[in-house]
N, CA, C and O atoms as a GROMACS GRO file, in nm:
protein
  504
    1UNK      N    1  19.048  12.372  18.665
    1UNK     CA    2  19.016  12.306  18.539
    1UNK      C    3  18.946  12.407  18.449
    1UNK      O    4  18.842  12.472  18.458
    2UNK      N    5  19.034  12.398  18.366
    2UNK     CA    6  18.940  12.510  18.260
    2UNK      C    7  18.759  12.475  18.196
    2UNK      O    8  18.722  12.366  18.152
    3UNK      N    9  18.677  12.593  18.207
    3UNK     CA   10  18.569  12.536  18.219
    3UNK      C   11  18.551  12.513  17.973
    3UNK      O   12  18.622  12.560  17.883
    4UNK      N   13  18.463  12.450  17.971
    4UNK     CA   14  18.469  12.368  17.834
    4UNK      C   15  18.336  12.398  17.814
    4UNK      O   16  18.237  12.337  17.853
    5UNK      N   17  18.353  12.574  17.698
    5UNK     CA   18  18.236  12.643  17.660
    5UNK      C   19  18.124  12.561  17.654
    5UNK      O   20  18.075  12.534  17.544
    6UNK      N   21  18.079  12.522  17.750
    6UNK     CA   22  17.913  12.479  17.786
    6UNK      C   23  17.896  12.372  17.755
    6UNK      O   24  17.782  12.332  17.732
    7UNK      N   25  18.032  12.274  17.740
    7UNK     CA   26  18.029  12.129  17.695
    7UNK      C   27  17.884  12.137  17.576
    7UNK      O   28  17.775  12.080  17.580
    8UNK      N   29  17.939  12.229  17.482
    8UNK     CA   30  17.835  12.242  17.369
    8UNK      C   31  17.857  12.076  17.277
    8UNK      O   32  17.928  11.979  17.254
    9UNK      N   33  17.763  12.128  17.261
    9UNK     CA   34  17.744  11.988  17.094
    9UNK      C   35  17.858  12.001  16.996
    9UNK      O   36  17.935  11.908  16.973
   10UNK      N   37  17.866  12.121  16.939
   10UNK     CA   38  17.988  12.225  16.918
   10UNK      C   39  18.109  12.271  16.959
   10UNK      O   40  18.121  12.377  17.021
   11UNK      N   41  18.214  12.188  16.926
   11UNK     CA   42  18.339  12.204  16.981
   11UNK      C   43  18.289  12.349  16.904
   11UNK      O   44  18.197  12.380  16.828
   12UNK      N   45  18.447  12.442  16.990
   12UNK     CA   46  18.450  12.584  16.936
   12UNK      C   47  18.579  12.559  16.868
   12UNK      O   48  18.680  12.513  16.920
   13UNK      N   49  18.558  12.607  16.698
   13UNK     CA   50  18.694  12.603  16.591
   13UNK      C   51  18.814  12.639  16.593
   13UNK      O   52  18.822  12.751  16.543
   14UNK      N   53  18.947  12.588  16.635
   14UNK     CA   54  19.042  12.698  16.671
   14UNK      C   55  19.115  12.617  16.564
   14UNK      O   56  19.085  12.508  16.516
   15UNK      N   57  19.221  12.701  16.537
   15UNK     CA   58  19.305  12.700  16.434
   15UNK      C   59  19.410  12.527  16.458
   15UNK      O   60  19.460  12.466  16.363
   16UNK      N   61  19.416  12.488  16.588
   16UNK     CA   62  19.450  12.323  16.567
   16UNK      C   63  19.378  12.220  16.557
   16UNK      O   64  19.413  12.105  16.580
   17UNK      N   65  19.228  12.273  16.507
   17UNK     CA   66  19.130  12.162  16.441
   17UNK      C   67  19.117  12.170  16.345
   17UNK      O   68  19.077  12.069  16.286
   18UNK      N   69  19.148  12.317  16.252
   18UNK     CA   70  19.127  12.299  16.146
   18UNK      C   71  19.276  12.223  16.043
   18UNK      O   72  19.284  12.151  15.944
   19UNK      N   73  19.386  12.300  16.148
   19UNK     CA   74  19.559  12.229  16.077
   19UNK      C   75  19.485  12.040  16.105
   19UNK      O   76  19.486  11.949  16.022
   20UNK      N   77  19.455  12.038  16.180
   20UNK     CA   78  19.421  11.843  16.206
   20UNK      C   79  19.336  11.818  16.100
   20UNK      O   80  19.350  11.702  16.062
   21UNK      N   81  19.243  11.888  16.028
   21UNK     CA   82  19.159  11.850  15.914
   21UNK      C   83  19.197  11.849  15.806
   21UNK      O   84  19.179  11.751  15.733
   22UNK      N   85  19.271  11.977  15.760
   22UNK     CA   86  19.391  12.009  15.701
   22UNK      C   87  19.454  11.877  15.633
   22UNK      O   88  19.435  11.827  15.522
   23UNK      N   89  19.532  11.842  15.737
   23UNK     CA   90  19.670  11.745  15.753
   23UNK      C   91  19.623  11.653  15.735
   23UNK      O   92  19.706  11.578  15.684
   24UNK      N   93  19.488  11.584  15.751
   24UNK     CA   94  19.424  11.452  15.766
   24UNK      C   95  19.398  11.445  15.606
   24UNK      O   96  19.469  11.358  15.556
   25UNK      N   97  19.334  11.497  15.532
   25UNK     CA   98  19.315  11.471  15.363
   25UNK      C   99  19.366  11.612  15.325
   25UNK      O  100  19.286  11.701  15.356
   26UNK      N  101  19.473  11.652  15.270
   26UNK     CA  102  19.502  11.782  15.260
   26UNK      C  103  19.444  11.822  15.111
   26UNK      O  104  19.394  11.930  15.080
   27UNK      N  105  19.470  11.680  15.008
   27UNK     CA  106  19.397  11.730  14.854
   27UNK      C  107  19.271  11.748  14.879
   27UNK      O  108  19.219  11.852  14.837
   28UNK      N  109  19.206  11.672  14.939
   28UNK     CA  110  19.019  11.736  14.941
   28UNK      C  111  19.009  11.870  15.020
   28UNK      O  112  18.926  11.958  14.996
   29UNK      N  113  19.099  11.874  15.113
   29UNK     CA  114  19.117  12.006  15.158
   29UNK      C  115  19.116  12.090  15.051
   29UNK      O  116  19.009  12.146  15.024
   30UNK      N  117  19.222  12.113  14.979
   30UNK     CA  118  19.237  12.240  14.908
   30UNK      C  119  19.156  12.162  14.801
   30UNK      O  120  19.269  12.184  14.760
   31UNK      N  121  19.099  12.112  14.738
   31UNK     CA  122  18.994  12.078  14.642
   31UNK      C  123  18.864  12.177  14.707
   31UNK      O  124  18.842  12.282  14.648
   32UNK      N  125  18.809  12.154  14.787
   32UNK     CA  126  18.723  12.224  14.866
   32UNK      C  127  18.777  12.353  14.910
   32UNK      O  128  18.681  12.429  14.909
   33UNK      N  129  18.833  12.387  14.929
   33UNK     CA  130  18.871  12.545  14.980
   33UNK      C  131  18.890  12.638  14.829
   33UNK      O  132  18.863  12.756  14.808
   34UNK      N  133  18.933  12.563  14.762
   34UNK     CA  134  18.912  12.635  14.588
   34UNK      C  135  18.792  12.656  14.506
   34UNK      O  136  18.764  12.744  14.425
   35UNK      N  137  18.722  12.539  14.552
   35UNK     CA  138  18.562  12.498  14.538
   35UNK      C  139  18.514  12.631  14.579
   35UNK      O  140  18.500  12.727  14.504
   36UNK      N  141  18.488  12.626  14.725
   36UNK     CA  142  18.422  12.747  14.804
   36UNK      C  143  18.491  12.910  14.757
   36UNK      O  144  18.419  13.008  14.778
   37UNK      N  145  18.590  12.926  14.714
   37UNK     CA  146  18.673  13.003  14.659
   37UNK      C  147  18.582  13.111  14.539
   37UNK      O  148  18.550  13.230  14.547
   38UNK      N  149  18.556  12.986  14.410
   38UNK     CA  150  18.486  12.988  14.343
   38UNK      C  151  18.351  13.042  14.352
   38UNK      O  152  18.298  13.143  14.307
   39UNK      N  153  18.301  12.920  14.443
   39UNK     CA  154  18.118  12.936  14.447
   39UNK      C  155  18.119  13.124  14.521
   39UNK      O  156  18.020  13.196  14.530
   40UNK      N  157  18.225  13.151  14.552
   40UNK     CA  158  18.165  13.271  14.669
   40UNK      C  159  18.236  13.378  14.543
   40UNK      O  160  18.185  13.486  14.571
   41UNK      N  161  18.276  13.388  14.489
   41UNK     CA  162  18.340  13.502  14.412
   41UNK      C  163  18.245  13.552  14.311
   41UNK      O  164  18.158  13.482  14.261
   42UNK      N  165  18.268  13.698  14.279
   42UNK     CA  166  18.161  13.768  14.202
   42UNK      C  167  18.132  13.683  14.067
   42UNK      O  168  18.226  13.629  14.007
   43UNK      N  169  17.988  13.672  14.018
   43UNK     CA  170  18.024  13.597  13.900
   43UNK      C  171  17.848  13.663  13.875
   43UNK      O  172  17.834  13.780  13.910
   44UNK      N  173  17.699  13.579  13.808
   44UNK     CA  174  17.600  13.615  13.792
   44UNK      C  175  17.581  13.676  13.927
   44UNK      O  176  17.609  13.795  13.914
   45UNK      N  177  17.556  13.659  14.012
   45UNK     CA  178  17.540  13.700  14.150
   45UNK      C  179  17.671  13.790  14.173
   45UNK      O  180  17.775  13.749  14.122
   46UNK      N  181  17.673  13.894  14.235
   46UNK     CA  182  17.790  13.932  14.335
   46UNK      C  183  17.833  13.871  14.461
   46UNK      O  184  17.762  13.882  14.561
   47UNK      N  185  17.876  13.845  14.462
   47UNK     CA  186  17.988  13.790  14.606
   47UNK      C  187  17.905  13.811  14.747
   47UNK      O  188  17.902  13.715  14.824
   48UNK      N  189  17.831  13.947  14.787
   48UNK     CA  190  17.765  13.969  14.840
   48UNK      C  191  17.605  13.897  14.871
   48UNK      O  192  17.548  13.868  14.976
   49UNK      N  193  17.569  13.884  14.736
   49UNK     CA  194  17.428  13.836  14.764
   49UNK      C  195  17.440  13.668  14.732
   49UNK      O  196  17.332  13.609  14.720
   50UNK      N  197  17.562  13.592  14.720
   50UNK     CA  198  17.592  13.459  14.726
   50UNK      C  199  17.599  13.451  14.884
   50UNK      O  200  17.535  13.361  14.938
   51UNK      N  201  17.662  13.526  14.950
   51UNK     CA  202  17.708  13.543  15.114
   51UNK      C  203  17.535  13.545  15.132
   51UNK      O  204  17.478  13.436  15.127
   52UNK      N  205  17.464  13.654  15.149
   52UNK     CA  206  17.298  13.652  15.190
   52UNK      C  207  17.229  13.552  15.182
   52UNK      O  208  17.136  13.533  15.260
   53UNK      N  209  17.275  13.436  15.051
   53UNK     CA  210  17.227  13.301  15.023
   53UNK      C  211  17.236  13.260  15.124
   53UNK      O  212  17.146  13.269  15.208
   54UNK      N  213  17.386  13.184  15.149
   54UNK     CA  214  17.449  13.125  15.233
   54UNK      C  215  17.385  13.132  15.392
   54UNK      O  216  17.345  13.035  15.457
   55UNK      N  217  17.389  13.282  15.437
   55UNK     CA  218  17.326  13.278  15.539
   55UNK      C  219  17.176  13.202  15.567
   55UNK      O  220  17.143  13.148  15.673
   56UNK      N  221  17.108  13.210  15.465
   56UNK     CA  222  16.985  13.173  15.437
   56UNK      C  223  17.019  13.015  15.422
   56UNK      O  224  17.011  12.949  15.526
   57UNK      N  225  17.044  12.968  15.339
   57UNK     CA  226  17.049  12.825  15.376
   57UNK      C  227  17.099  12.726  15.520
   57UNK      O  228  17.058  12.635  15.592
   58UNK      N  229  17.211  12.816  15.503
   58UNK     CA  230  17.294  12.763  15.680
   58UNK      C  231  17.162  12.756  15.772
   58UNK      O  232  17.137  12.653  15.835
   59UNK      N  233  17.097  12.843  15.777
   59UNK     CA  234  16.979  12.845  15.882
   59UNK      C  235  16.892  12.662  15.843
   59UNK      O  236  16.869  12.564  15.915
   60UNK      N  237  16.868  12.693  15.702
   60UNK     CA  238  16.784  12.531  15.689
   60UNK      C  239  16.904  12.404  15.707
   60UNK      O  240  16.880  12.285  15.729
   61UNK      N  241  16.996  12.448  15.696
   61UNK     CA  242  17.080  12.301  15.738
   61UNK      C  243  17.119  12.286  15.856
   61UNK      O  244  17.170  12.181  15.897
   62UNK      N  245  17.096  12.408  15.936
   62UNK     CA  246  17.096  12.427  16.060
   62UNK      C  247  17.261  12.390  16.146
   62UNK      O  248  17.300  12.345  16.254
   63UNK      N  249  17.321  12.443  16.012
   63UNK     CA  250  17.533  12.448  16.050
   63UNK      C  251  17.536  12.564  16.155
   63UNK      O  252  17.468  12.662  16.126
   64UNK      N  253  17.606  12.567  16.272
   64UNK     CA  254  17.593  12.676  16.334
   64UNK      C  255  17.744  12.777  16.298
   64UNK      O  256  17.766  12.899  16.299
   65UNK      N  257  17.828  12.655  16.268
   65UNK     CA  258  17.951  12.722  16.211
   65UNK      C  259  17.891  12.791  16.079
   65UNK      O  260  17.937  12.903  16.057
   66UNK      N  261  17.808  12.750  15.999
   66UNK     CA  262  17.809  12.765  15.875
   66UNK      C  263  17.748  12.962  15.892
   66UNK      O  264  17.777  13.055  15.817
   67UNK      N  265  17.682  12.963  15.984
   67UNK     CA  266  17.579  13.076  16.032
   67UNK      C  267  17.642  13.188  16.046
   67UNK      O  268  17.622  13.303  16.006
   68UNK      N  269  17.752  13.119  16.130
   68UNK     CA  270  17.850  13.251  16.222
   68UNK      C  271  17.944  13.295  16.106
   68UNK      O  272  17.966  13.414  16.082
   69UNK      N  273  18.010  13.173  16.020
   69UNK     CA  274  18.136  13.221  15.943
   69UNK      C  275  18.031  13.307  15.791
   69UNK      O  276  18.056  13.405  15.722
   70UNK      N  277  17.945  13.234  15.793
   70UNK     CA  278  17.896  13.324  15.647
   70UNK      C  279  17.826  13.459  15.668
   70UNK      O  280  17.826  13.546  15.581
   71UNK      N  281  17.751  13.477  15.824
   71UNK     CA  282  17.663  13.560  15.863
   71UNK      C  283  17.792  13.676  15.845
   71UNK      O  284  17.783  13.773  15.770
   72UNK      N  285  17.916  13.643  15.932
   72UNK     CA  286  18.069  13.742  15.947
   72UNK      C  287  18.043  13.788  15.794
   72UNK      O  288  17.991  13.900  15.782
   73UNK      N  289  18.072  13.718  15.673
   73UNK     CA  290  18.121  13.792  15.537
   73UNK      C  291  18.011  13.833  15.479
   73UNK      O  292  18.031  13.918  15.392
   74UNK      N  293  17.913  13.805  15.494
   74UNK     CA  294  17.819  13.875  15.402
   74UNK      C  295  17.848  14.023  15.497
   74UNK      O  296  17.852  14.124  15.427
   75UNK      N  297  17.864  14.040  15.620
   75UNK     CA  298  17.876  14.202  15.668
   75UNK      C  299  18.010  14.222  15.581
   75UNK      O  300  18.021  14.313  15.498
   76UNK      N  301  18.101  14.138  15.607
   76UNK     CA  302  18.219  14.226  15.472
   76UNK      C  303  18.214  14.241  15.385
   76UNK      O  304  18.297  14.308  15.323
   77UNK      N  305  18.089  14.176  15.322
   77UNK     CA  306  18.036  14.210  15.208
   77UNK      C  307  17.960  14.331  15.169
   77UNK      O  308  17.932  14.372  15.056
   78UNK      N  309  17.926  14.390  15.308
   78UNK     CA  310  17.842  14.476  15.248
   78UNK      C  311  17.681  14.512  15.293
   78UNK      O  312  17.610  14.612  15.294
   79UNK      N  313  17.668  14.353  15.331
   79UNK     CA  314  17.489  14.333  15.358
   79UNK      C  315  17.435  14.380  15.510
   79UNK      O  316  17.500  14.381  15.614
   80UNK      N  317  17.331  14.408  15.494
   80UNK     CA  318  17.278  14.476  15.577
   80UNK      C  319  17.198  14.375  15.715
   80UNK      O  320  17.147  14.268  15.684
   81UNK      N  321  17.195  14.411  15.827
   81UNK     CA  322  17.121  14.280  15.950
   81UNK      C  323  16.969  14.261  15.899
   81UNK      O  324  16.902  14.162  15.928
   82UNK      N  325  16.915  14.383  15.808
   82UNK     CA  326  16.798  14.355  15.730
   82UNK      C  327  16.805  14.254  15.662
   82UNK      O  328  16.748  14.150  15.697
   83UNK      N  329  16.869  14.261  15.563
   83UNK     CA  330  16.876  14.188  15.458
   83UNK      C  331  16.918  14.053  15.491
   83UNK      O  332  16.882  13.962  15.416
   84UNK      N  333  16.973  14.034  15.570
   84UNK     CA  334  17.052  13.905  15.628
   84UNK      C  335  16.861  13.858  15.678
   84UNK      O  336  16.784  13.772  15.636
   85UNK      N  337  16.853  13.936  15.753
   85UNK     CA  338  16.708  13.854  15.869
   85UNK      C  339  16.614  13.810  15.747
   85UNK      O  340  16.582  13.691  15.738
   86UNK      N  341  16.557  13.931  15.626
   86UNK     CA  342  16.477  13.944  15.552
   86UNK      C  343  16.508  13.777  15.523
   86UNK      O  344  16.422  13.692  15.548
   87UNK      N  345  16.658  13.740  15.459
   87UNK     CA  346  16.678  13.622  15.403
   87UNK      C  347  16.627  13.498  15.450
   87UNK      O  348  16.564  13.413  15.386
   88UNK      N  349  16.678  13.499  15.622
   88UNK     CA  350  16.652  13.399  15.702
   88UNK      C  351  16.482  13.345  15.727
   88UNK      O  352  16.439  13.234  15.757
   89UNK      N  353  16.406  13.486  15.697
   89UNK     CA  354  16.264  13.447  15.674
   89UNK      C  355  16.249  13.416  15.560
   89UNK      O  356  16.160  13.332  15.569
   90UNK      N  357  16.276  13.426  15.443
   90UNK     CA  358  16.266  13.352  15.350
   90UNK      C  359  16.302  13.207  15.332
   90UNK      O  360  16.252  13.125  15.255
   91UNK      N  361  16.406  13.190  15.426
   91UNK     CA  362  16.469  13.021  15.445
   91UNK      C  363  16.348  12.987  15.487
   91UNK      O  364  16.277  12.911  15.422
   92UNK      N  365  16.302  13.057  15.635
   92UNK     CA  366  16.194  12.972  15.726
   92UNK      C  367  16.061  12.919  15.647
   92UNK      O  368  16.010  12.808  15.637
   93UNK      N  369  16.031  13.037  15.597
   93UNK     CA  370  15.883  13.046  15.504
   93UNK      C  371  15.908  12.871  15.426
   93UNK      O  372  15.843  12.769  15.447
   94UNK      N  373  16.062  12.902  15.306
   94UNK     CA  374  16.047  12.730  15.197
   94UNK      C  375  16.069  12.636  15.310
   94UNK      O  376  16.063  12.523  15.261
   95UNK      N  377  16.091  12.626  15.441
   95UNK     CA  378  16.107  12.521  15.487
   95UNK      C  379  15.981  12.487  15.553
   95UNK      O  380  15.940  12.371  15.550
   96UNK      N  381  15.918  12.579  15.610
   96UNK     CA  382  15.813  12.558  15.611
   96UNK      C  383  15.695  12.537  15.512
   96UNK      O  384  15.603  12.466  15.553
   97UNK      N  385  15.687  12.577  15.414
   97UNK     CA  386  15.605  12.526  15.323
   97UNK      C  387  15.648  12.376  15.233
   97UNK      O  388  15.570  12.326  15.152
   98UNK      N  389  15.765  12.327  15.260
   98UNK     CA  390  15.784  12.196  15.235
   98UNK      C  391  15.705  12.122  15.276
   98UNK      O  392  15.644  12.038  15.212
   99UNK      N  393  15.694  12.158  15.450
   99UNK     CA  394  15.648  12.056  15.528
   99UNK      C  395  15.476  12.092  15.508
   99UNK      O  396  15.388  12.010  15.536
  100UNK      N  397  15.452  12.216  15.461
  100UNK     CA  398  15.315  12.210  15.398
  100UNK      C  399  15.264  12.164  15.293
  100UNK      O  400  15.144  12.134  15.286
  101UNK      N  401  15.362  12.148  15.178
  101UNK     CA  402  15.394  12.112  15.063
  101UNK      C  403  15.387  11.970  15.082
  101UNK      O  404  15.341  11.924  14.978
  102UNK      N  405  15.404  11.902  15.143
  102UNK     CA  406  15.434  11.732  15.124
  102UNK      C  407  15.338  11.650  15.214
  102UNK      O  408  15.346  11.528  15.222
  103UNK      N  409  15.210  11.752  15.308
  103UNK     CA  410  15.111  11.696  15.333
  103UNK      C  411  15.020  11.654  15.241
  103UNK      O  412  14.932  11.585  15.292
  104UNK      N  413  15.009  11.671  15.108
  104UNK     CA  414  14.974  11.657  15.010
  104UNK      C  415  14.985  11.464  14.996
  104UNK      O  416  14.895  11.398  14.943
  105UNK      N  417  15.121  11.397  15.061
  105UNK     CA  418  15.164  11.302  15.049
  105UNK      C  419  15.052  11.217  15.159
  105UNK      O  420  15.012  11.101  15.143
  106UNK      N  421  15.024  11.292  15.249
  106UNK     CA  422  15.012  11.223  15.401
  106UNK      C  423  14.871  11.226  15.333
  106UNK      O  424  14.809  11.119  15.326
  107UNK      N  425  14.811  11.353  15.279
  107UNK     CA  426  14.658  11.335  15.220
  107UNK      C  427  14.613  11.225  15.166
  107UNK      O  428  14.513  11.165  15.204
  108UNK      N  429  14.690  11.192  15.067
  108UNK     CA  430  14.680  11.069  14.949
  108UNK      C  431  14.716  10.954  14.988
  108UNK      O  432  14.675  10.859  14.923
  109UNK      N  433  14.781  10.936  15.078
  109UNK     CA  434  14.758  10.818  15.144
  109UNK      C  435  14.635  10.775  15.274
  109UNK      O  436  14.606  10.663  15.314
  110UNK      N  437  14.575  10.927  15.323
  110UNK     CA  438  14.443  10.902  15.388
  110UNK      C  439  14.341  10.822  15.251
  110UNK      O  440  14.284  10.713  15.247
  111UNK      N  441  14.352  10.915  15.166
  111UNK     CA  442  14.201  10.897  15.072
  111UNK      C  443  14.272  10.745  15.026
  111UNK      O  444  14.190  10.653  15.022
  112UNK      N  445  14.379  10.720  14.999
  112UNK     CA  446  14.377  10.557  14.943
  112UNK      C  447  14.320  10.492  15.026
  112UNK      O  448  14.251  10.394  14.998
  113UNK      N  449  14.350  10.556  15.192
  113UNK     CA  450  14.372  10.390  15.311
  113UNK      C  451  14.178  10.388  15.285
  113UNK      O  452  14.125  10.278  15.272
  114UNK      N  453  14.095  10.508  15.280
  114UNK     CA  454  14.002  10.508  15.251
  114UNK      C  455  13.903  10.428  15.147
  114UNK      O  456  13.791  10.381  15.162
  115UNK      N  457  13.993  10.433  15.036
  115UNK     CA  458  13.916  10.362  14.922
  115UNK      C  459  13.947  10.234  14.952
  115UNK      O  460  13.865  10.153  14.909
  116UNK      N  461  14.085  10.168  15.039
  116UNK     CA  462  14.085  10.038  15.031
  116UNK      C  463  13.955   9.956  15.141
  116UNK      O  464  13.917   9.840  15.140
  117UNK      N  465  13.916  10.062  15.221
  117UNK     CA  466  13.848  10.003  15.305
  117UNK      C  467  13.809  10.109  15.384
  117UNK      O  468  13.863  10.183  15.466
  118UNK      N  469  13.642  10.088  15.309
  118UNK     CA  470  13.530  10.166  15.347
  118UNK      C  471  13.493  10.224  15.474
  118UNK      O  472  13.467  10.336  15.518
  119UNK      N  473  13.502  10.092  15.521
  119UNK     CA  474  13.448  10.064  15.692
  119UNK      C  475  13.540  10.102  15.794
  119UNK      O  476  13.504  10.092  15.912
  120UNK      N  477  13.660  10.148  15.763
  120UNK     CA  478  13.780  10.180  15.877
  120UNK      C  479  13.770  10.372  15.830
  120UNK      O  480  13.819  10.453  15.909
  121UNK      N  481  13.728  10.403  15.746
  121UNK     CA  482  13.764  10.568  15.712
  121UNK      C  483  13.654  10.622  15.815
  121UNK      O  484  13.687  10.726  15.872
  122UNK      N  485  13.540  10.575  15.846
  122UNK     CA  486  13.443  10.641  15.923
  122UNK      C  487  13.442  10.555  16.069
  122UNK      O  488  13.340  10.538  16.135
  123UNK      N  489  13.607  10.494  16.116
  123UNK     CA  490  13.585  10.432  16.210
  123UNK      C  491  13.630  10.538  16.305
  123UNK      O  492  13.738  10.591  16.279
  124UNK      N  493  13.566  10.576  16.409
  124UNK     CA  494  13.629  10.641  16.519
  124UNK      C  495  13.739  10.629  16.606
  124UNK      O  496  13.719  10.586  16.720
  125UNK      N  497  13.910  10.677  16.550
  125UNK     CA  498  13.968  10.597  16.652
  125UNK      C  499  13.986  10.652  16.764
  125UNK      O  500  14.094  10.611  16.805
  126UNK      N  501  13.928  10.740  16.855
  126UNK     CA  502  13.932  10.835  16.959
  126UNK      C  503  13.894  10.744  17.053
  126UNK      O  504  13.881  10.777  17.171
   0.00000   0.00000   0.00000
């Protein structure tokens, strides 16, 4: 029995999943493949540092296809494993400071639960 790359989460992409995706809506297919066509071609940005994006976001959406196929062209692009990593810490850093960023939320709802009631903010719940 053939063994089934690590019964991943992640089927691995071969060319009769993508003809089946293809074939299944073929206009949003090529609507989207012209789309991406576009967004990746030299324009304010070069082609290259849209690819460095890409890598960088894929990491926060956490696509693993998205990682491997964009991480591949930004090297045909040109970009460097620096520049690629440099990026990916820059993903980590805004995603992490979101989640630093929006304690701000969790704050303001301490100091309300506070003002609504005096006697529970200095209650010990330990």
């Amino acid at each position: 029995m053939p063994k089934r790359e690590d019964a991943s989460l992640y089927p691995r992409p071969t060319r009769d999943l993508a003809r089946m995706r293809r074939d299944l809506a073929p206009e949003m297919s090529d609507a989207f493949s012209s789309f991406s066509q576009k967004v990746f071609a030299d324009g304010a940005l070069p082609a290259r540092m849209k690819q460095i994006i890409a890598v960088a976001v894929a990491h926060v959406t956490q696509c693993p296809y998205c990682i491997k196929g964009h991480t591949r062209a930004a090297l045909r692009a040109g970009a460097s494993a620096e520049e690629l990593m440099e990026a990916i810490w820059v993903a980590a850093e805004i995603r992490a400071g979101g989640a630093f960023a929006h304690s701000i939320i969790a704050l303001a709802e301490v100091e309300a639960e506070a003002a609504a009631s005096p006697e529970e903010a200095h209650h010990d719940h330990g």
